[in-house]
C-alpha positions in Angstrom: -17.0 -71.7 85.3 -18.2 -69.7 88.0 -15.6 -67.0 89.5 -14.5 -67.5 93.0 -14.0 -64.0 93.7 -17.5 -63.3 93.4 -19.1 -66.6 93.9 -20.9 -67.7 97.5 -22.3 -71.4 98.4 -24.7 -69.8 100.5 -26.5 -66.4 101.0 -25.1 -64.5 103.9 -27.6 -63.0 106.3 -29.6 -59.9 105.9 -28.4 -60.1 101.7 -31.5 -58.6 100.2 -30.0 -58.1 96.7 -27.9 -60.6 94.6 -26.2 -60.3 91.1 -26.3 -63.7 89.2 -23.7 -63.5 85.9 -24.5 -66.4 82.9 -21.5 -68.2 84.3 -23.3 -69.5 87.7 -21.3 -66.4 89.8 -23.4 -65.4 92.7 -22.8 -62.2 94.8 -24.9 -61.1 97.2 -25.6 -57.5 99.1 -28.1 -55.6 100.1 -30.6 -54.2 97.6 -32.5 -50.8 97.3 -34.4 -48.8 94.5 -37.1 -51.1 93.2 -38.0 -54.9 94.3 -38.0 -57.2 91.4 -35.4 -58.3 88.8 -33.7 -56.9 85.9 -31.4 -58.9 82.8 -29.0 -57.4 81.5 -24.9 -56.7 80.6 -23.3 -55.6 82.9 -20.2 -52.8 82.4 -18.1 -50.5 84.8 -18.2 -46.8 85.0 -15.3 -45.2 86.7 -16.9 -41.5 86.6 -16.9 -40.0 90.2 -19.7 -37.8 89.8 -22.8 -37.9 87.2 -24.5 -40.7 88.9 -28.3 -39.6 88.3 -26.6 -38.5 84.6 -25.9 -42.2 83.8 -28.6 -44.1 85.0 -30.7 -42.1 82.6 -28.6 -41.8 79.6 -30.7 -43.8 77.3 -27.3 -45.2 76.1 -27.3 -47.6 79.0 -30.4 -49.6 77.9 -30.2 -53.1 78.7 -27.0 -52.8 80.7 -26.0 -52.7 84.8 -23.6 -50.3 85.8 -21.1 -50.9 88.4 -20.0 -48.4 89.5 -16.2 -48.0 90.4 -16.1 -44.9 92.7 -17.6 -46.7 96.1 -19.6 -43.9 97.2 -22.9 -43.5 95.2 -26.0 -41.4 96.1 -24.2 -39.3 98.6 -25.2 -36.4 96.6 -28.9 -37.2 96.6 -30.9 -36.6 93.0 -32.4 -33.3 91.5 -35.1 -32.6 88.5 -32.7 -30.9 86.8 -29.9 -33.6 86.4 -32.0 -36.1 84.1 -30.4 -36.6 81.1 -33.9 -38.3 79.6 -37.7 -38.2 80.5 -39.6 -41.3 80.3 -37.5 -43.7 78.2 -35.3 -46.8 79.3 -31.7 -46.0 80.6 -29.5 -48.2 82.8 -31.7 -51.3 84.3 -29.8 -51.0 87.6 -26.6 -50.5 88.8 -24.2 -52.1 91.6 -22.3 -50.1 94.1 -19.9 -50.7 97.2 -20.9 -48.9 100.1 -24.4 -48.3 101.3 -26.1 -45.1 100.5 -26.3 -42.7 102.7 -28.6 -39.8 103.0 -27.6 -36.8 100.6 -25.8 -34.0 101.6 -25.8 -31.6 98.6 -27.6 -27.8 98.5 -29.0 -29.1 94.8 -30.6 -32.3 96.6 -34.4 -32.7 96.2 -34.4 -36.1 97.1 -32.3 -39.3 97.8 -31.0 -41.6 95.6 -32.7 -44.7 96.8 -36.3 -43.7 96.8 -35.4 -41.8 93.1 -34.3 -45.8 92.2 -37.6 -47.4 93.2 -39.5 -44.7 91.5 -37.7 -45.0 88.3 -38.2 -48.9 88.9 -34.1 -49.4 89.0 -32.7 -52.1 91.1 -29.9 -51.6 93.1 -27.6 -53.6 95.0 -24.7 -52.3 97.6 -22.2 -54.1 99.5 -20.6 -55.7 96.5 -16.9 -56.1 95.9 -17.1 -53.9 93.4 -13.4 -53.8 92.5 -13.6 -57.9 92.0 -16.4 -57.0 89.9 -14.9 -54.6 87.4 -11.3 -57.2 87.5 -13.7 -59.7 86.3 -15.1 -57.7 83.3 -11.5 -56.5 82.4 -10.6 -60.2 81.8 -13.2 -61.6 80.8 -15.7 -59.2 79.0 -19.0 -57.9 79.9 -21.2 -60.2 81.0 -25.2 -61.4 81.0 -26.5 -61.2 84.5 -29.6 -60.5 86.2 -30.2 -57.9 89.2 -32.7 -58.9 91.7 -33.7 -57.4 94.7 -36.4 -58.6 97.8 -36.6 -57.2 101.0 -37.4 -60.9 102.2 -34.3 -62.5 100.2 -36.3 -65.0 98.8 -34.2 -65.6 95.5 -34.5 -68.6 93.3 -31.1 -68.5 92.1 -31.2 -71.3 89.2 -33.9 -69.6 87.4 -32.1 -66.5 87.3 -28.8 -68.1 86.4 -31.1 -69.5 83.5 -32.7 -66.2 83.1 -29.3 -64.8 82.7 -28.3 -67.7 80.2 -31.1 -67.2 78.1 -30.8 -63.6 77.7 -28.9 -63.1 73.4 -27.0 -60.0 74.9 -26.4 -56.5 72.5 -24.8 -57.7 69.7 -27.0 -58.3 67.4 -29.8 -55.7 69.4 -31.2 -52.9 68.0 -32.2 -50.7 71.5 -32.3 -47.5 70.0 -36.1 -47.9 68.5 -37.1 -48.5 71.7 -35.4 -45.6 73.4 -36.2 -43.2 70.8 -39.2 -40.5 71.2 -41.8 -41.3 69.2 -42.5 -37.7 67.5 -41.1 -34.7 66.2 -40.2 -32.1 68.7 -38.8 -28.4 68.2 -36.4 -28.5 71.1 -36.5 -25.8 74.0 -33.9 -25.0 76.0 -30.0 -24.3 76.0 -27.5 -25.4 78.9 -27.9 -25.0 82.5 -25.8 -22.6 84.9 -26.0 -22.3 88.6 -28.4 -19.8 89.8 -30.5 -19.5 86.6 -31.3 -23.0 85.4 -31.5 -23.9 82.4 -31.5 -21.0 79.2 -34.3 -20.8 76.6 -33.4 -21.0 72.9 -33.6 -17.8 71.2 -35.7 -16.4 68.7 -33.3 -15.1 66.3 -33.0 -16.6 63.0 -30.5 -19.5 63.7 -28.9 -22.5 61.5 -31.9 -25.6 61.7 -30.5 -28.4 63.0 -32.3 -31.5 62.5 -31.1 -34.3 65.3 -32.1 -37.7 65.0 -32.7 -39.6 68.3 -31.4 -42.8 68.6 -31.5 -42.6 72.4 -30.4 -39.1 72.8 -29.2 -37.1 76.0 -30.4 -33.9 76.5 -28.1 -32.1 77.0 -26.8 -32.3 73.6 -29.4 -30.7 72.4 -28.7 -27.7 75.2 -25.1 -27.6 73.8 -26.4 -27.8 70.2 -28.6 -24.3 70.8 -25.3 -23.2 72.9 -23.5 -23.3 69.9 -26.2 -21.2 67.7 -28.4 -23.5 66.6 -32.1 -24.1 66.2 -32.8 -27.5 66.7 -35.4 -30.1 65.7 -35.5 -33.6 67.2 -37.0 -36.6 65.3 -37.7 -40.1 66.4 -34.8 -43.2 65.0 -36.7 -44.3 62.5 -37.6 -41.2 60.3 -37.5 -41.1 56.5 -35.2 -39.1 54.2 -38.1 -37.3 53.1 -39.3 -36.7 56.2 -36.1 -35.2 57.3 -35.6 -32.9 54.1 -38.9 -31.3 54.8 -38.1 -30.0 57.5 -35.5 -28.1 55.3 -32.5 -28.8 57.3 -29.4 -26.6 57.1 -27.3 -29.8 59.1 -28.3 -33.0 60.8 -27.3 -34.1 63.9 -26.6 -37.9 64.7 -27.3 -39.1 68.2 -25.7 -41.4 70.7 -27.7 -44.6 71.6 -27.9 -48.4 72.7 -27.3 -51.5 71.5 -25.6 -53.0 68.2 -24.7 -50.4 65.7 -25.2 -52.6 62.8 -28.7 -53.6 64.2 -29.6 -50.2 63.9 -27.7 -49.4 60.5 -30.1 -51.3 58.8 -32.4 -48.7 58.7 -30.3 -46.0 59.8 -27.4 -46.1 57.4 -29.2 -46.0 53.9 -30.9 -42.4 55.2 -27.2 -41.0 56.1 -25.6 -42.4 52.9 -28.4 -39.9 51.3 -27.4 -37.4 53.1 -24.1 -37.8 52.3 -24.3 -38.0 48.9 -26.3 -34.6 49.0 -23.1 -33.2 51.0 -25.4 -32.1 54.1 -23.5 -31.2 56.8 -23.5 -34.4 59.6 -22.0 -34.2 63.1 -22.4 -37.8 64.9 -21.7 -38.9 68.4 -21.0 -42.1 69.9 -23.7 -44.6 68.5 -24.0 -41.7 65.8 -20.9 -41.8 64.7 -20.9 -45.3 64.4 -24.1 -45.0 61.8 -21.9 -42.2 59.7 -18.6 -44.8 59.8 -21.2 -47.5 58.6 -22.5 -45.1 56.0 -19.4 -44.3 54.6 -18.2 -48.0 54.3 -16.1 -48.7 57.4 -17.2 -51.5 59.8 -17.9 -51.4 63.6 -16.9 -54.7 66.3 -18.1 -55.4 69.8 -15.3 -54.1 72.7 -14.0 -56.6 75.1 -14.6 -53.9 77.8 -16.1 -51.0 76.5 -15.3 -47.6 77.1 -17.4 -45.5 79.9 -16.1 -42.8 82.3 -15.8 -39.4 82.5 -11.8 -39.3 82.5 -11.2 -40.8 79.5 -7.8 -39.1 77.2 -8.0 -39.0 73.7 -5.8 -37.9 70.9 -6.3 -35.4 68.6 -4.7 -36.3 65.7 -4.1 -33.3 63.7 -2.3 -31.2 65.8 -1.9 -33.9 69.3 -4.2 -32.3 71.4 -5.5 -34.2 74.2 -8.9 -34.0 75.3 -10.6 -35.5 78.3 -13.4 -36.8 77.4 -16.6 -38.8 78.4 -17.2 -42.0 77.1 -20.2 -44.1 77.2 -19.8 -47.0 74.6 -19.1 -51.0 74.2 -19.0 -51.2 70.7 -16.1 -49.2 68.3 -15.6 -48.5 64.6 -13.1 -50.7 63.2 -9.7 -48.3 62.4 -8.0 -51.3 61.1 -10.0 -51.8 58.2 -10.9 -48.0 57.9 -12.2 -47.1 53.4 -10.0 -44.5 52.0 -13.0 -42.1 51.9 -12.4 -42.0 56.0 -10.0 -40.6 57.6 -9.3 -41.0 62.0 -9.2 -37.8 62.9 -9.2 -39.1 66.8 -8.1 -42.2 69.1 -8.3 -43.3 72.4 -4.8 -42.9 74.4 -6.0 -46.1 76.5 -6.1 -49.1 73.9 -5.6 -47.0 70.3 -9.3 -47.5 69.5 -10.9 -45.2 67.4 -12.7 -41.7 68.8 -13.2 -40.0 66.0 -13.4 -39.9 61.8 -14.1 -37.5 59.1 -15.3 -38.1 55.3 -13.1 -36.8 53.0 -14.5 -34.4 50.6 -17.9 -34.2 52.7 -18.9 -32.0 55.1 -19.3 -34.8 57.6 -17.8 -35.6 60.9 -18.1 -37.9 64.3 -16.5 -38.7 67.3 -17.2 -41.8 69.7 -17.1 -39.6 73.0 -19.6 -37.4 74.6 -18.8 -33.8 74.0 -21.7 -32.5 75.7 -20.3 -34.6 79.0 -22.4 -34.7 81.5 -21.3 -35.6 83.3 -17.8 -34.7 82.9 -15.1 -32.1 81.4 -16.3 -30.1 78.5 -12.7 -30.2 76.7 -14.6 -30.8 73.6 -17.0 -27.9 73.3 -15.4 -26.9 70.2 -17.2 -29.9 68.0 -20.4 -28.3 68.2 -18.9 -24.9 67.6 -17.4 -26.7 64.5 -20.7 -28.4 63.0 -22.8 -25.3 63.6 -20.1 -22.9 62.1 -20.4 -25.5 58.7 -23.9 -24.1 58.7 -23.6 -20.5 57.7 
């Protein structure tokens, strides 16, 4: 049945944009970015800054983001805050107050003509509050995003549209989001007034990252922390990987179903773990190390995504704040002996984190390369790369 609190009879006037959920719901605003339509799930972000982060953290594939903070864009967008380069991220994203024209120093353009050129719909003047209620009690659902400057909307095909859309479980997104060849990764983190650093030339630990729809960023941290890192597409081979002559591989976060992409991912990284190579993994990455080692992952009623997000460490009760980007968990109630939770969330007890006993092997569900957000969590790079020698 349709909600109320986001369902309208009729569209108001001057509604350019409307959202159309797989339950009939209707809500209408004004749309901006590109003209067009977009399917997908949609999910709630409550970070209040890192706007241009998310919409192109490939981890957002297939998914709308609502965002929870109301004012979006006021910042404008900037080269350097693009957390990918040509691959999927976030189809389009809903917001409550209009966007306004940027008033930033780092601004090198707004956020509205940065949407249409990405080909992102947006839509503002949505209650997005009502929104964000509705996915807290009922799950994340199908919609579809559209958005004409004429408001010509043909609302039961895109309620069908919507319908007939399978959803992530079940998806595996992060063969389409990976890059498609090897690549020796330039580039460390970025500081105000210089940029971003290069990697240097000394001889460094090699890092081999696999990218199931990585940020950058983590690759900037990665160097940060003293490594040399190279960056191969999802689907790579074991052999592939070991000729590069690895000292540690990196596991990347990513889209979609974890068990989707376990199918190809997880026998590689059982390998890996039965040579005892050092493995760090990351969100959808640490999902594909739980898998390996025998635990089990489950779709999230909500999901996790934010950049404010507390989570326990349990070795010593150290709370980090962390960001999160993720609507699917490993299991902790059905954990194998050979893993052991090394973090949880402090919001619902889900797990953030494992280890493998007697492996050099590690993961954590959250982003410790934020952006955007706090950089608590520095220290798990630091960790991995100091495993290296």
């Amino acid at each position: 049945m349709a909600d109320p609190a986001l369902s309208h009879a009729s569209k108001p006037e001057g509604a350019t944009g409307v959202l159309v959920l797989a339950d009939g719901s209707v809500a209408w605003g004004r749309g901006f970015g590109a003209t067009g339509s977009a399917v997908g799930e949609v999910c709630f972000n409550t970070a209040m800054t890192g706007y241009q982060e998310v919409m192109t953290d490939p981890s957002y594939a297939g998914q709308v983001v609502t965002f929870t903070f109301p004012h979006i864009g006021n910042v404008g967008t900037n080269p350097e805050d693009m957390e990918s380069h040509g691959v999927p991220g976030a189809v389009g994203c809903l917001v409550r107050e209009d966007v306004t024209d940027p008033a930033n120093f780092r601004s090198a353009g707004g956020f509205q003509a940065w949407m249409e050129k990405l080909g992102k719909v947006g839509i503002a003047g949505l209650d997005t509050r009502a929104l964000t209620r509705r996915i807290r009690l009922s799950g994340a659902p199908n919609a579809v995003i559209a958005h004409d400057p004429k408001g010509e909307f043909d609302i039961p095909a895109l309620i069908e549209r919507a319908r007939n859309w399978p959803g992530l479980e079940g998806m595996d997104l992060a063969r389409v989001v990976s890059r498609d060849e090897k690549q020796a990764w330039e580039g460390s983190v970025w500081k105000l007034g210089e940029g971003f650093g290069r990697s240097p030339r000394d001889s460094r630990p090699h890092v081999v990252a696999i990218d199931y729809g990585a940020k950058d960023n983590i690759f900037r941290n990665l160097v940060k922390a003293g490594a040399s890192v190279t960056v191969v597409p999802a689907q790579t081979s074991l052999e592939t990987i070991l000729g590069l002559k690895p000292d540690g591989v990196f596991l990347s976060n990513g889209p979609g179903d974890p068990a989707a992409t376990g199918a190809y991912a997880v026998p590689v990284i059982r390998k890996l773990l039965e040579m005892d190579m050092p493995v760090f993994g990351i969100c959808l990455g640490h999902q594909m190390l739980a898998l390996a080692a025998g635990a089990r992952t489950t779709k999230m009623h909500q999901g996790h995504r934010g950049a404010n997000h507390p989570v326990k460490r349990k070795a010593d009760g150290v709370v980090e704040i962390t960001s999160m980007n993720h609507g699917f968990a490993v299991d902790n109630t059905a954990l194998p002996d050979t893993v052991e939770e090394t973090h949880v969330s402090l919001f619902d007890g889900s797990n953030c984190g494992i280890a493998v006993k007697g492996k050099r092997a590690f993961g954590v569900q959250y982003h410790p390369e934020a952006s955007p957000g706090p950089q608590d969590s520095f220290y798990l790079f630091e960790k991995f790369v100091g495993m290296l020698g």
